[in-house]
N, C-alpha and C positions, 0 to 999 in steps of 0.2 A: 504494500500500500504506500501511497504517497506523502508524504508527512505534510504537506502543504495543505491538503483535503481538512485536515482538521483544522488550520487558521483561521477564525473569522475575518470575511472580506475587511470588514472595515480599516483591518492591523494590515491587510496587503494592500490596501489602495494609500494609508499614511506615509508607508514604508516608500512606495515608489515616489512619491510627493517630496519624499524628503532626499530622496536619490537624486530626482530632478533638482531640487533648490540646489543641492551641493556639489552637482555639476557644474550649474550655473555660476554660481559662487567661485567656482576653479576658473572656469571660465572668463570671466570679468578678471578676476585678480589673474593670471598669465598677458590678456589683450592690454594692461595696466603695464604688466613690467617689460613686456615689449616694448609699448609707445615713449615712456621712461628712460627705456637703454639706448635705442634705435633711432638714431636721428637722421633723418633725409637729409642732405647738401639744397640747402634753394637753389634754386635757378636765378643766377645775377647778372647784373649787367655785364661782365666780361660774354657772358656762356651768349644774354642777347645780342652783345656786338659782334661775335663769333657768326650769327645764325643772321645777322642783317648783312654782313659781309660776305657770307654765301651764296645769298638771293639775290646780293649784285652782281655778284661773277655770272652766276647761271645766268639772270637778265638779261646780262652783255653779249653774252656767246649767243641767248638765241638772241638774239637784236644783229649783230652781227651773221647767221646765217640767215636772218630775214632780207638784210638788205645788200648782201653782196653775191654773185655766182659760182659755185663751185662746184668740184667735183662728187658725186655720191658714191658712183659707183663705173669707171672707166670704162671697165672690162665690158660692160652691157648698157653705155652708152645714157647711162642715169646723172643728171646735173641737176642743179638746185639752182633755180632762179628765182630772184626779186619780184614779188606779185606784181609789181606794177608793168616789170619788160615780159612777163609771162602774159599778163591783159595785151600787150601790145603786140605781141606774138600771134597769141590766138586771133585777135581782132585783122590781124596782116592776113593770116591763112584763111580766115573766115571771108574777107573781103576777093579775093584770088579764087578761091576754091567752091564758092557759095552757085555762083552762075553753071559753071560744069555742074556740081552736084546736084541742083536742080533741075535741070536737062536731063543727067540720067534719070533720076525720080519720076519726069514727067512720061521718056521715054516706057520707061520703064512699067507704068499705071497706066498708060494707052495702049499698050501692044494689045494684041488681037487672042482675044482666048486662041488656046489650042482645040484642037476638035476634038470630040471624045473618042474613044475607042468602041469599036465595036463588038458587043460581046457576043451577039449571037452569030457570027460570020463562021 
């Protein structure tokens, strides 16, 4: 037989009541002598002029491949141009190339259906 079987509830429900408080109780007092012993470093003005002076380098470089041409990738003919010579680019080809590609287009939407085939021949 069980020896617990004979406890009246009431002695086992104070009992774990009192296990919970004294848990908790360890609990608090350890989260206490952590926060006590253990001290964070703040974050100070050096560590911020550190972190403002790295978001100007970074800035600069993409500022610099924003606005000058180079190479990306030789090998396959890959260059990195200036949005504005890239608009001028396109806007060149597009003016050059716009009347041919229109012509075929039209060409192309007027030709004559094909005839159908014949299935029962």
């Amino acid at each position: 037989m069980n020896s617990n079987q004979n406890v009246p509830l009431e002695n086992r429900a104070s009992g774990a009541a009192a296990g919970f408080l004294i848990a908790c109780l360890l609990f608090i007092g350890l989260d206490l002598v952590v926060r006590l012993s253990v001290k964070a470093p703040a974050i100070d003005s050096d560590r911020a002029g550190a972190m403002a002076k790295s978001l100007a380098e970074i800035r600069a470089v993409e500022e610099k491949s924003l606005s000058t041409p180079g190479w990306i990738d030789p090998s396959r003919g890959i260059v990195r141009l200036p949005i504005e010579d890239a608009m001028q680019l396109i806007e060149k080809e597009g003016a050059e190339g716009a009347r041919a590609d229109l012509l075929r287009r039209e060409e192309k939407a007027s030709a004559p259906a094909p005839k159908p085939a014949n299935l029962f021949e």
